[in-house]
N, C-alpha and C positions, 0 to 999 in steps of 0.2 A: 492200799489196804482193801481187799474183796471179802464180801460178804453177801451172801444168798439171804435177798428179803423180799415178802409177800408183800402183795399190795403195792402201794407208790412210793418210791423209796426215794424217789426227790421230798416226799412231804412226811415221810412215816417216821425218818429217823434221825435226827437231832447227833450233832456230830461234831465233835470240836476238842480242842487240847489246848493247855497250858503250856508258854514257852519258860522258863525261869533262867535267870542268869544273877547269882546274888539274891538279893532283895528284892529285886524286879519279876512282875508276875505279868506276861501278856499274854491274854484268851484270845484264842482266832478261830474262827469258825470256817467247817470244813464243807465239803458239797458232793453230792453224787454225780460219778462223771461216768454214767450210764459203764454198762458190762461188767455190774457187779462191783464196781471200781469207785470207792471213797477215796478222797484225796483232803487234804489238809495243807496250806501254804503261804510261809510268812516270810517275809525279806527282813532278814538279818539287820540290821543297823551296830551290831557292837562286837567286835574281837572279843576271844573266849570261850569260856565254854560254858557250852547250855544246855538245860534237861528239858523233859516233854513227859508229857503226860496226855494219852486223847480220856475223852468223857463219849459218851456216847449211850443211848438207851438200845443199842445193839451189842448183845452181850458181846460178841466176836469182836467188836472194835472198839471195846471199851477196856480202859484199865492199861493200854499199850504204852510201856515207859523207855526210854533211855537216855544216851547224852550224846553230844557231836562239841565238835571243835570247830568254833567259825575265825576262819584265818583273814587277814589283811586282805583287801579288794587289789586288783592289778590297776597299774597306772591310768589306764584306758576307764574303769569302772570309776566315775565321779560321784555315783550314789543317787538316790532322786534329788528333784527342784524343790526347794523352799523358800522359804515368802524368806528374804534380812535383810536387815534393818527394817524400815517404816514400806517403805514403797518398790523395794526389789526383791530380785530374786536371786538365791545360788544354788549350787549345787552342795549335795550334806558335807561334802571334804571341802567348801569355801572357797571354788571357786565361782565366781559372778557368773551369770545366765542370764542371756541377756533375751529374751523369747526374740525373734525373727520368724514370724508365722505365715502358715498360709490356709487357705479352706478348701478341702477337698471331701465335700459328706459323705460322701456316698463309692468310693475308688474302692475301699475293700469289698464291696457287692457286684464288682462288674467281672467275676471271672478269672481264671488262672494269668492269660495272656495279656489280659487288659490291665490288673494289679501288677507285673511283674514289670510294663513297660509302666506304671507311673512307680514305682520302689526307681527303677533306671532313673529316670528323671528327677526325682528327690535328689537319687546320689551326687546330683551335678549340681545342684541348687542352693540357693545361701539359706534354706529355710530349716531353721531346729524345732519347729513346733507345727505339726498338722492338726486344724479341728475337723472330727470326721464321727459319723454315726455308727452307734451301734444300730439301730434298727434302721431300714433302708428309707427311701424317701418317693414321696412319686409328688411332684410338682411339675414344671415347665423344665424339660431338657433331662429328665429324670421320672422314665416310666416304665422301665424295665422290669422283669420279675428276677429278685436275688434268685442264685441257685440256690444258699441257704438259706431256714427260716430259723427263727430262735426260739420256738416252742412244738410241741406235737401236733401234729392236725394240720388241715388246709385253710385255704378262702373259704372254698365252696363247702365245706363240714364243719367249719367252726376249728377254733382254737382248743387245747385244752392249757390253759395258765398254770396249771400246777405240775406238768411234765415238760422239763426242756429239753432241745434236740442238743444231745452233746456235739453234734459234729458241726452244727453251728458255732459254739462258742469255743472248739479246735481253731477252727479256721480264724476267728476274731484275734484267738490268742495267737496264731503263725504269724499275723500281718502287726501286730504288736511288736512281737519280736525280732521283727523286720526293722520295724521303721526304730526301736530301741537299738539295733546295732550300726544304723544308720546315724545314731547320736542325736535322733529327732523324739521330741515330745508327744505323743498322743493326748490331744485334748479331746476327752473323751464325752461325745452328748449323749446321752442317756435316755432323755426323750424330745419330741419334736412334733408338729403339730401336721406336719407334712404327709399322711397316714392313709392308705384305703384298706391295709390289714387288721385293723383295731386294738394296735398297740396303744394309739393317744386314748385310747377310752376305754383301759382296762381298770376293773373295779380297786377299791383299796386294797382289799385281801392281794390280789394279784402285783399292782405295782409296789408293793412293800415285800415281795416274794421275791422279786425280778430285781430288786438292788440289792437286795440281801445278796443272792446268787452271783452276780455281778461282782460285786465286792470279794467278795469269798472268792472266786474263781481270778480275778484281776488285781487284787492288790498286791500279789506280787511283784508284778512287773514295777521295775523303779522308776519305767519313764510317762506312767497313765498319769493325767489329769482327770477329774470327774468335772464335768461339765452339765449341771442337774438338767439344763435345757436348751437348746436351739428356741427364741422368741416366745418363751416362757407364757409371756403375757396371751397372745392367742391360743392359747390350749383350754377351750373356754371349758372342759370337764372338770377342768384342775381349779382346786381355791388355793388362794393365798397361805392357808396353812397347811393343805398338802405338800406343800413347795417347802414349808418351815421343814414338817416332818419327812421330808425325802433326803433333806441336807441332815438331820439328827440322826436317821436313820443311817447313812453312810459316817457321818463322822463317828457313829459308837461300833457300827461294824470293822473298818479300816485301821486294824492295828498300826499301820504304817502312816495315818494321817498324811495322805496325798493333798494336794492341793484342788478349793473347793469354788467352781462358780457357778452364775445362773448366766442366759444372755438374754437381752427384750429385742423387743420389738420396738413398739412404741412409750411401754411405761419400766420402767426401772424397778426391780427388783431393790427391796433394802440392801446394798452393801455395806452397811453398820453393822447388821447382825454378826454376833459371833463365831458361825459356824462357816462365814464368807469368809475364802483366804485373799479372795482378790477382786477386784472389778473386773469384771468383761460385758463390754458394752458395744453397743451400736449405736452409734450416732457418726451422721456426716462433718462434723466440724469438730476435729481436730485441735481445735484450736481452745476448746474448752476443757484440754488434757488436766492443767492445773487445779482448775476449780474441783473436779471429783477427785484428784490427789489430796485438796484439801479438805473436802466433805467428806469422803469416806477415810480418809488415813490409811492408804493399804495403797498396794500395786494397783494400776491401770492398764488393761490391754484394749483398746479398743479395734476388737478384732473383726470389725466391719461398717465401713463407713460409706460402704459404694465399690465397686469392683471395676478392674482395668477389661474393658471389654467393646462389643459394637448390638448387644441383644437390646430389643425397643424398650422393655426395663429401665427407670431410670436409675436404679439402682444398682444396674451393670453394663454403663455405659461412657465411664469415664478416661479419657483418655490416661500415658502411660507417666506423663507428666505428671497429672495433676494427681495421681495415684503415688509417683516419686515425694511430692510435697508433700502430701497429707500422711506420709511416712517419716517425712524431719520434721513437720511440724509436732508430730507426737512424739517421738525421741527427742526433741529441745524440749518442749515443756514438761521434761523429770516424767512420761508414761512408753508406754510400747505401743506397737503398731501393727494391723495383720493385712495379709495381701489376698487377693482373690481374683481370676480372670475369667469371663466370659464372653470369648469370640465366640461367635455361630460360627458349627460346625456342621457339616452335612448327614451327619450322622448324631446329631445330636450329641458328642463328645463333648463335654464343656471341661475345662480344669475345675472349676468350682463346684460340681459336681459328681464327674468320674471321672476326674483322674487323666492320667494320659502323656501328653507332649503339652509342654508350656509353650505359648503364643504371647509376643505382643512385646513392649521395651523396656517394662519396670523391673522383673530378675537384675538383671546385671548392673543396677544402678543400686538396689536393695544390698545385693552383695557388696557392694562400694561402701554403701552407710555401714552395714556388718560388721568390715573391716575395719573402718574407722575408729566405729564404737568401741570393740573388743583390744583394739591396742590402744587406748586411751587409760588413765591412771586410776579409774575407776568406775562407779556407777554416778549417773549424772544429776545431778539436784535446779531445778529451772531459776534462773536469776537473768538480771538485768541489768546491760552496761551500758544502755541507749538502745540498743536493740535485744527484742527477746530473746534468751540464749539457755543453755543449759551448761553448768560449770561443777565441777571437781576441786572444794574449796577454793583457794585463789588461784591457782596454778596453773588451771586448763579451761579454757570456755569454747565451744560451741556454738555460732550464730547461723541460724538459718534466714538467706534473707530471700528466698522464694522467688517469685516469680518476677519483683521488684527491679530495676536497673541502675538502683544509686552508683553515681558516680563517686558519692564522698557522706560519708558516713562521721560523726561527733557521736566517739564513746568515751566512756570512763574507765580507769583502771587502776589497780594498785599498780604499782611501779616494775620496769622491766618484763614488759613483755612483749613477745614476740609472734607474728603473723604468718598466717597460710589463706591463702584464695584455694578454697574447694569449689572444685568445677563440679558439680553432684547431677549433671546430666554427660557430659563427655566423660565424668570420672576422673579428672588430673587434680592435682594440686602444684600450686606456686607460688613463689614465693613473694610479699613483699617486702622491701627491704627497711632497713631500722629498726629500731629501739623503741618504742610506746609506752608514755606514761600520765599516771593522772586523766586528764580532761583533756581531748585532741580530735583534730579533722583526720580520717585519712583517706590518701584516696581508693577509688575498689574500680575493678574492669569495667562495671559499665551495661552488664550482663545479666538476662536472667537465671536464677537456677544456680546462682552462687551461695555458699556457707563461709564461713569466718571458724578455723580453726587456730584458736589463741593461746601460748605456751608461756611460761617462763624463760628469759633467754638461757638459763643454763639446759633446762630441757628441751630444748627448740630442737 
């Protein structure tokens, strides 16, 4: 829709339509996508047919009505992710999603050539979910100037907060659309404390402009996450309730109700609150997946816990094993897990920050859990048979026995079932033989880096 208007026309004109279908009324608010060009955009959820109506205090784009026909999605379109049951996620047509993630902030800012070889790379990767920034980053390994910015104005002249550059949020949306036909997630950070542009310390009026706009321009796409913060807790401009009102502000814009987190640093964000669809957390120990499955009642991704890398950071320094582990250890206890790599690279290329060529030995084992997970009989609930596991009512269990070399293991079971040695470092499975039941010794190889994949004998 184009329309010739004086003045700022990101701020002057108020723009939006009613979508109806039946009984159902949903308002979506529209945005100036510079060159005269108002745009308006909601993703369907329902077969049918539905009418529209825009509002707008521009006479020219106000009052614009009609109807369309939204037909069946193709087998390939699963729809977005959503939080089901208690602690997972699917896709809106019910199949299970199982997040396999990775970190890569700042890959969309490095360039045609440099984005094009990490999309390569994704292609070949076990990862469905990238967390990655809207606004750039300047930290360690991350000092570059984006070619784009996302408002008008420079460094050196100041910002202006109330005009953005569309061709910024083009290019955001191109690399969206990338990584959505790639079948990967965009978990999307929104801010970051990581800043010499003075994005983290723009005023209220301005950060309550910039999600609106965001929203409105992204909540189409089916495969965005809103990700309120990269370490929320140090953005010392920001207060605790800023944070409430950033999460209200996107859950009342987002006619599509994507999925909503914060991530810390050092202090935790309330994940009780209501407008939280899931946990995303930092912390190194893995092993306390359970307990915030239990305190907050919702999904858990702990999508950084330490990175597989060799930079003096301890934080990105962990080798690719203990990077493997700390990825069963949070798929057994009923959460998810995210991956991140930081080899020094001579050019300062890191994956965890731009993107590029993956380095190092956790990918192809990650893809091995992938696999596992995804042809198993469902989503996994954490239990206990003598060792910590994760199970599929009684049918199917999961044991991760890590870095451990028992020879002989006393579990418990309900009757008939049947055993696999997961080799979760070479990637093989084998078999041990017999029938298992009740209360028993068995014996296991003997090895680090083994799993216990446990079936029914009819489904063995």
């Amino acid at each position: 829709m184009n329309a010739e208007v004086s003045g700022n026309p990101f701020e002057d004109v108020a723009h939006s339509a009613r979508f109806v279908q039946g009984n159902r009324v949903v308002p979506v608010n529209g945005f100036y996508d510079g060159a005269e060009t108002y745009r308006i955009r909601f993703m369907l959820d329902s077969i049918g047919t539905w009418q529209y109506e825009t509002r707008s205090t521009c006479d020219t784009l106000n009052g614009m009505s009609g109807s369309f026909e939204c037909i069946a999605p193709s087998v390939q379109h699963r729809g977005q992710v959503v939080v089901r049951g208690v602690h997972h996620f699917a896709y809106a047509e019910g199949t299970p999603y199982y997040p396999v993630g990775t970190t890569c902030y700042t890959w969309n800012h490095q360039g045609y050539e440099q984005e094009e070889k990490t999309l390569q790379t994704l292609r070949d990767s076990p990862f469905n979910k990238i967390r990655m920034c809207v606004f750039s980053k300047h930290y360690s390994y991350s000092r570059n100037e984006p070619d784009h910015r996302p408002f008008e104005g420079s460094l050196d002249a100041g910002w202006n907060f109330t005009r953005f550059n569309p061709a910024f949020w083009h290019h955001l949306e191109e690399r969206i659309g990338d990584l959505r036909d790639l079948g990967i997630e965009s978990d999307l950070i929104l801010f970051h404390p990581y800043d010499r542009w003075g994005y983290a310390k723009m005023d209220e009026a301005s950060d309550d402009r910039y999600l609106k706009y965001a929203v409105a321009r992204l909540s189409a796409f089916r495969n965005v996450w809103w990700s309120l913060a990269n370490e929320w807790d140090l953005m010392r401009a920001k207060s605790e309730q800023d944070w409430d009102r950033y999460f209200k502000i996107i859950q009342e814009c987002d006619p599509s109700q994507h999925l909503r987190s914060i991530h810390n640093c050092a202090r935790f964000y309330d994940h009780n609150l209501p407008w939280v669809t899931h946990a995303n957390i930092q912390n190194s120990d893995t092993s306390l997946t359970t307990k915030w499955r239990n305190q907050y009642r919702k999904p858990v991704i702990d999508d950084e816990y330490c990175y597989e890398g060799n930079v003096p950071q301890d934080w990105g320094n962990i080798t690719g094993q203990e990077l493997v582990k700390r990825f069963w250890d949070g798929f057994i206890r009923g959460g998810y897990v995210g991956h991140g790599k930081t080899y020094l690279h001579p050019d300062d290329v890191l994956w965890w920050s731009k993107g590029g060529v993956l380095h190092g030995t956790s990918p192809a084992r990650i893809a091995f859990l992938r696999k596992i997970i995804e042809a198993g009989p469902g989503p996994l609930e954490p239990k206990n048979i003598g060792v910590t596991c994760a199970g599929h009512m009684e049918n199917y269990y999961l044991a991760y026995l890590g870095p451990n070399q028992s020879a002989r293991k006393r579990l418990t079971l309900p009757e008939d079932h049947e055993y696999r040695i997961v080799d979760t470092w070479e990637t093989e499975i084998s078999t041990i033989g017999g029938t298992y039941t009740g209360k028993f010794d068995i014996d296991l190889p003997g090895k680090p880096f083994t799993a216990l994949r446990i079936t029914r004998k009819e489904e063995a």
